[in-house]
C-alpha positions in Angstrom: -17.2 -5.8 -2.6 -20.7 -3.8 -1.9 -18.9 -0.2 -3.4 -16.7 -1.8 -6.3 -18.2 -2.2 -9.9 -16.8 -5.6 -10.4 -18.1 -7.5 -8.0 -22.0 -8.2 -6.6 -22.5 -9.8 -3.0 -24.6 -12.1 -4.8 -25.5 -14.2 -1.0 -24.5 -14.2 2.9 -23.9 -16.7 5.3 -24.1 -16.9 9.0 -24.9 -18.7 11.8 -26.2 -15.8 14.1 -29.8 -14.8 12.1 -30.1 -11.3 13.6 -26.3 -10.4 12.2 -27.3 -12.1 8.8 -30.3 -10.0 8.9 -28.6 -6.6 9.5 -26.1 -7.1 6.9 -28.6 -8.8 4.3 -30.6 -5.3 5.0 -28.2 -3.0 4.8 -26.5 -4.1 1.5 -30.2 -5.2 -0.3 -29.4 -8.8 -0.2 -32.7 -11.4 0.3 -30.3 -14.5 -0.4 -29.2 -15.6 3.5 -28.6 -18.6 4.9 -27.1 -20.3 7.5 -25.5 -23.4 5.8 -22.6 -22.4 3.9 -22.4 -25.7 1.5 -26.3 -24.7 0.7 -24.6 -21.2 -0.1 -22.2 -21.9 -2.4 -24.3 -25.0 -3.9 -27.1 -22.3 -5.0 -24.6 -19.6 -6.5 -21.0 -21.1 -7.3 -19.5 -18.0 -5.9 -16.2 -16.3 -7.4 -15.4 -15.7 -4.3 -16.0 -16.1 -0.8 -15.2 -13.6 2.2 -14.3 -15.8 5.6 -14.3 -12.4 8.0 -14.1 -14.9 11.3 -12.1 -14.7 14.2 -8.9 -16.2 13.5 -9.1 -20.2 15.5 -12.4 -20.6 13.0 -10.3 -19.5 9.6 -8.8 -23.2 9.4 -12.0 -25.8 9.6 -13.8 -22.9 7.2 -11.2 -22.5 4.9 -11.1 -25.9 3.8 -14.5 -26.6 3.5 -14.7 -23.3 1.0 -11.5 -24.3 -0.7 -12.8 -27.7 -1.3 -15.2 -26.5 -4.2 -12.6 -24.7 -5.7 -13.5 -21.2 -4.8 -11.4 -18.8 -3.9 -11.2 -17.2 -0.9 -11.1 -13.5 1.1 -10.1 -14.8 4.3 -9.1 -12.4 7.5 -5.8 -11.9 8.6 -3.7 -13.6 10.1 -4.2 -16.5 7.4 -4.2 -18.7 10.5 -3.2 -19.7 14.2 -0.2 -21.6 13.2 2.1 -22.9 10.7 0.6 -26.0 10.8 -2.6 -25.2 9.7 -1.2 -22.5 7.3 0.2 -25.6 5.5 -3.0 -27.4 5.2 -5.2 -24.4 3.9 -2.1 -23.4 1.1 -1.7 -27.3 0.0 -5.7 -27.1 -0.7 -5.4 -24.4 -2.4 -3.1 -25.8 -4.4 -4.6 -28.9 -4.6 -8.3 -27.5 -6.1 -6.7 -24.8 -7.9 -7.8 -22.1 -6.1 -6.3 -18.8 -4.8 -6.1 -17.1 -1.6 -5.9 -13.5 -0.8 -5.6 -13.1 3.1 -7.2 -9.5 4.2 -4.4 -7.2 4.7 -5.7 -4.4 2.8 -2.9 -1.7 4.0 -0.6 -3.3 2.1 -2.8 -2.7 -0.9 -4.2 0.8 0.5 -3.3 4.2 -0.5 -0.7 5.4 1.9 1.4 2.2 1.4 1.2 3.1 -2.5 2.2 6.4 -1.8 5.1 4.8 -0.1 6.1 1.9 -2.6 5.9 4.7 -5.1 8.4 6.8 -3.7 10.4 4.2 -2.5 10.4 2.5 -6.5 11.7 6.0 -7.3 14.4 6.5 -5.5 13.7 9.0 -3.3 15.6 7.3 -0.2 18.4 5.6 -1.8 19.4 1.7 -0.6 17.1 0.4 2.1 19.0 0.4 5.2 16.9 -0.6 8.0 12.8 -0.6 8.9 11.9 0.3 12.5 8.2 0.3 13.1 5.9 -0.1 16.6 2.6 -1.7 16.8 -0.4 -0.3 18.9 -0.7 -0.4 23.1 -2.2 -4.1 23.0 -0.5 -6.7 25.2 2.2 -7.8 23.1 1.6 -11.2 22.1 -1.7 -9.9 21.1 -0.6 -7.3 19.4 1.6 -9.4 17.1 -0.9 -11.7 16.2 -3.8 -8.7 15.7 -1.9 -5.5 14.4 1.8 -7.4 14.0 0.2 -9.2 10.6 -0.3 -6.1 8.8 3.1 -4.5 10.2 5.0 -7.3 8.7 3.5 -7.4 5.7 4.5 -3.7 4.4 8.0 -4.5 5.6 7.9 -7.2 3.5 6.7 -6.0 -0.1 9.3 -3.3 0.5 12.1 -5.8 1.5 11.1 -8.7 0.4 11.2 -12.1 2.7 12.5 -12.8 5.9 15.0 -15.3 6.4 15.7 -15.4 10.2 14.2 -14.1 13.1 15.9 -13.0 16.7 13.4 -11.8 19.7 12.9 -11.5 23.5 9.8 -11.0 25.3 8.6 -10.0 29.4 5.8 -10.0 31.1 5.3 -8.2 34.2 9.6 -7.0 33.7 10.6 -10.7 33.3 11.7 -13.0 30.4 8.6 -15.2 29.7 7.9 -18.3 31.3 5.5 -21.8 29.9 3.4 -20.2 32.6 2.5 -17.0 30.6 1.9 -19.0 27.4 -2.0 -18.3 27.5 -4.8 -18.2 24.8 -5.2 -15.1 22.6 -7.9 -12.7 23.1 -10.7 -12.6 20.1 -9.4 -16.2 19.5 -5.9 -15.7 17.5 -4.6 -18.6 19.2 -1.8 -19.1 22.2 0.2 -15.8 22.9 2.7 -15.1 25.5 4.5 -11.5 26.4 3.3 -8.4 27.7 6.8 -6.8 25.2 8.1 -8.2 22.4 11.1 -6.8 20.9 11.9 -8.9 17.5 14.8 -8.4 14.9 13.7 -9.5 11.2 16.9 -10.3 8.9 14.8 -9.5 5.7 15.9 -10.0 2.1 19.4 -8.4 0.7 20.8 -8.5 4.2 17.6 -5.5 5.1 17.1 -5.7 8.8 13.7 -5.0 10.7 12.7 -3.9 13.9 9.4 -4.7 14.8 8.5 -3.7 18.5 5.1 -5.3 19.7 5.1 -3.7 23.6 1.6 -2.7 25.9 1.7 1.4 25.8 0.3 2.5 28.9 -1.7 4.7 26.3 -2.9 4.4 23.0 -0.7 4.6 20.4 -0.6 4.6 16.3 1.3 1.8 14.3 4.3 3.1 12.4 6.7 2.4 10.3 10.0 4.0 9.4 12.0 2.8 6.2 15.4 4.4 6.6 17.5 4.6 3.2 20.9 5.5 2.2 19.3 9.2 1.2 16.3 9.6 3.1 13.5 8.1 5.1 9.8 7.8 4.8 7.0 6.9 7.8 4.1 5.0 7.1 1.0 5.7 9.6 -2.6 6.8 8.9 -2.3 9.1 12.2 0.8 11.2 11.4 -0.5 14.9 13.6 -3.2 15.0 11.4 -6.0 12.2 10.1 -5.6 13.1 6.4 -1.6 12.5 6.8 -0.8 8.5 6.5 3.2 8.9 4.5 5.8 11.3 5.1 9.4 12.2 3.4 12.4 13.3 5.1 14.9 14.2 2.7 18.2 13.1 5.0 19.0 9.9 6.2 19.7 10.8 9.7 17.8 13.0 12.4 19.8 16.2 13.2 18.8 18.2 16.8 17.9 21.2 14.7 15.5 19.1 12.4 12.3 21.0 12.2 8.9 19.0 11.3 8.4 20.9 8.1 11.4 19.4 6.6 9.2 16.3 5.9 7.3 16.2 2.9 3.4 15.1 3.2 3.1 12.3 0.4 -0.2 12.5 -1.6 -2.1 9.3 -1.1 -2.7 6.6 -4.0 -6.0 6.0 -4.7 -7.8 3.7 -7.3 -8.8 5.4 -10.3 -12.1 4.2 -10.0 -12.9 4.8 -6.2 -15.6 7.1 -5.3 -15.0 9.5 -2.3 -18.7 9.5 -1.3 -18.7 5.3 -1.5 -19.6 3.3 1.5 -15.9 1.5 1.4 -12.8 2.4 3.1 -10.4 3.2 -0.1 -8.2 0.8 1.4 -10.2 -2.1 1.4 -11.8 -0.6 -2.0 -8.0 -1.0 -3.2 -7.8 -4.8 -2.0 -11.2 -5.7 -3.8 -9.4 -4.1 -7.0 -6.4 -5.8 -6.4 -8.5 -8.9 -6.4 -10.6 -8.7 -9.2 -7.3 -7.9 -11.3 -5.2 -11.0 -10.2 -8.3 -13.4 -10.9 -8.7 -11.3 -14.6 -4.9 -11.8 -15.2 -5.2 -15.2 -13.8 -2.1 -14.7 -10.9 -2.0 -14.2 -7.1 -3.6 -11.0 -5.2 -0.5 -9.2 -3.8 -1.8 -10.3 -0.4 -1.9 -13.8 -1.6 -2.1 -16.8 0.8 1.9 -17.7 -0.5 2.3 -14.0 1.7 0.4 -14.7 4.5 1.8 -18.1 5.5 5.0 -16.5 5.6 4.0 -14.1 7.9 2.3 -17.0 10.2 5.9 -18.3 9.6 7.6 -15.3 10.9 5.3 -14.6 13.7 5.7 -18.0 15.2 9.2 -17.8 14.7 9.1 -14.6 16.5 7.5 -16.6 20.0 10.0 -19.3 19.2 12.9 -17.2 19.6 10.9 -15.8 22.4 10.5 -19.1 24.2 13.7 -20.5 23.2 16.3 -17.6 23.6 17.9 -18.5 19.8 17.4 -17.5 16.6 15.4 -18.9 14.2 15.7 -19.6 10.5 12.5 -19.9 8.1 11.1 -21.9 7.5 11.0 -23.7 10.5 11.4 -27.9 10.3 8.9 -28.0 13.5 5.7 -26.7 12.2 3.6 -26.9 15.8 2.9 -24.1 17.8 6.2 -23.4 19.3 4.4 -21.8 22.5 2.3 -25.1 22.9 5.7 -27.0 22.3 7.3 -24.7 25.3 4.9 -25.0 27.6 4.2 -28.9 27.2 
């Protein structure tokens, strides 16, 4: 919001005075304060950033959302489906939009992959097989799993059911692992979660969310009727993010220049030598268009309560051992639900 030319971080708000001070500095704005109904009072913001851990996005959504602003609000949109519902019906009630912070799904290897996916260059979508990072995996789900699930999704399109399994420690999971999250993203349970997504057009997903005894880089594979391409930011080399293969299956003799390095989208008006990430640059973009056009961000709140949707169907089937169909009729925690 700094970098873009559209937008002006016109005033901050936090309850910690030497972080509202280090940001105020570093960005040149005097306007901080630690009451955010003063905030928003004073300046009627377009918009307004919740960057919080995920178990305070609820209470401070819908205070924002009650003065009809819109909001920029971290991802995952919240803990559980629950209070996904809540913060979407007052949106909908004030008339205000949501754009949850996904901004891969916006960035410019994912555009480089939507593009040559709208083209053709793989044929039909088969199947999407894609691996998170080495966190626990109940963690990992809720922290790097949001994102994942999103690029399947504006390839695919919506999830309809979900089917998964989970172990900790070797073992299906019992109520006794059902524990809360780390950095506050609510109650997790498995060290490995293996989940299959039945997307949209009969598309399935896999979406594997296991703790890597060393680190490794999310990826994901869309596999097509004439090719495949690979979404990752750390592809051999940092400046790779999206690759090509022109075949739809590996052969033994495949050799790693048969895939074709895609060029990364970028804004038109992103400067290299700007303080933003181009990816979040992108999301900003995206925003400012959807509120000039008067629609939803591509990340929009309708989006992120889906994946909240998906994710806690993914512990349900977990928990349960059955598939689950979305939306679910039962909109608690299903992990709380287990374990009571």
């Amino acid at each position: 919001y700094h970098a873009h030319p559209r937008t002006e971080i016109v005033a901050l708000c936090d309850l910690e005075q030497d972080l509202l001070d280090t940001l105020g500095n570093e960005l040149g704005v005097e306007a901080r304060y630690t009451d955010l109904d003063a905030m928003i009072a004073r300046y009627q913001p377009d918009i307004v950033a919740i960057p919080t851990g995920t178990e305070f996005h609820y209470p401070l959504a819908l205070r924002v959302l009650e003065y009809g602003v819109h909001i920029d609000i971290e991802k995952p949109l919240c803990v559980d489906c629950e209070q996904a519902d809540e913060v979407l019906a007052k949106a909908r009630e004030k008339n205000a939009r949501i754009a949850v912070h996904h901004q891969g799904r916006t960035g410019v290897w994912m555009k480089a992959v939507a593009k040559a996916f709208a083209e053709g260059r793989i044929g039909e979508l088969r199947h999407i097989h894609g691996h998170g990072k080495n966190y626990y995996g109940g963690y990992n789900l809720m922290n790097i799993g949001t994102h994942m699930i999103n690029n399947m999704l504006k390839v695919a399109g919506p999830c309809r059911s979900v089917v998964a399994s989970a172990t900790t420690a070797g073992r299906p999971i019992a109520p006794t692992d059902v524990v809360p999250s780390p950095q506050g993203m609510g109650t997790i349970a498995g060290e490995q979660i293996t989940a299959t997504l039945e997307l949209a057009g009969g598309v399935s997903a896999a979406l594997l969310q296991h703790r890597f005894p060393t680190p490794v880089n999310p990826v994901i594979e869309f596999c097509g009727t004439e090719g495949r391409l690979v979404l990752s930011q750390l592809v051999w080399k940092r400046e790779i993010g999206a690759l090509f293969l022109p075949q739809p299956h590996y052969a033994l003799n495949d050799q790693r220049e048969n895939w074709e390095v895609l060029e990364p989208v970028y804004c038109e008006s992103y400067d290299p030598q700007s303080s933003a990430h181009p990816d979040d640059y992108a999301y900003v973009d995206e925003y400012v268009a959807a509120l000039d056009e008067d629609r939803e961000h591509e990340c929009s709140g309708q989006v992120g309560h889906h994946i909240v949707e998906i994710m806690m169907g993914i512990f349900e089937s977990a928990a349960y051992g059955k598939r689950v169909d979305l939306p679910q009729q039962d909109r608690s925690h299903p992990l709380l639900r287990w374990r009571s």
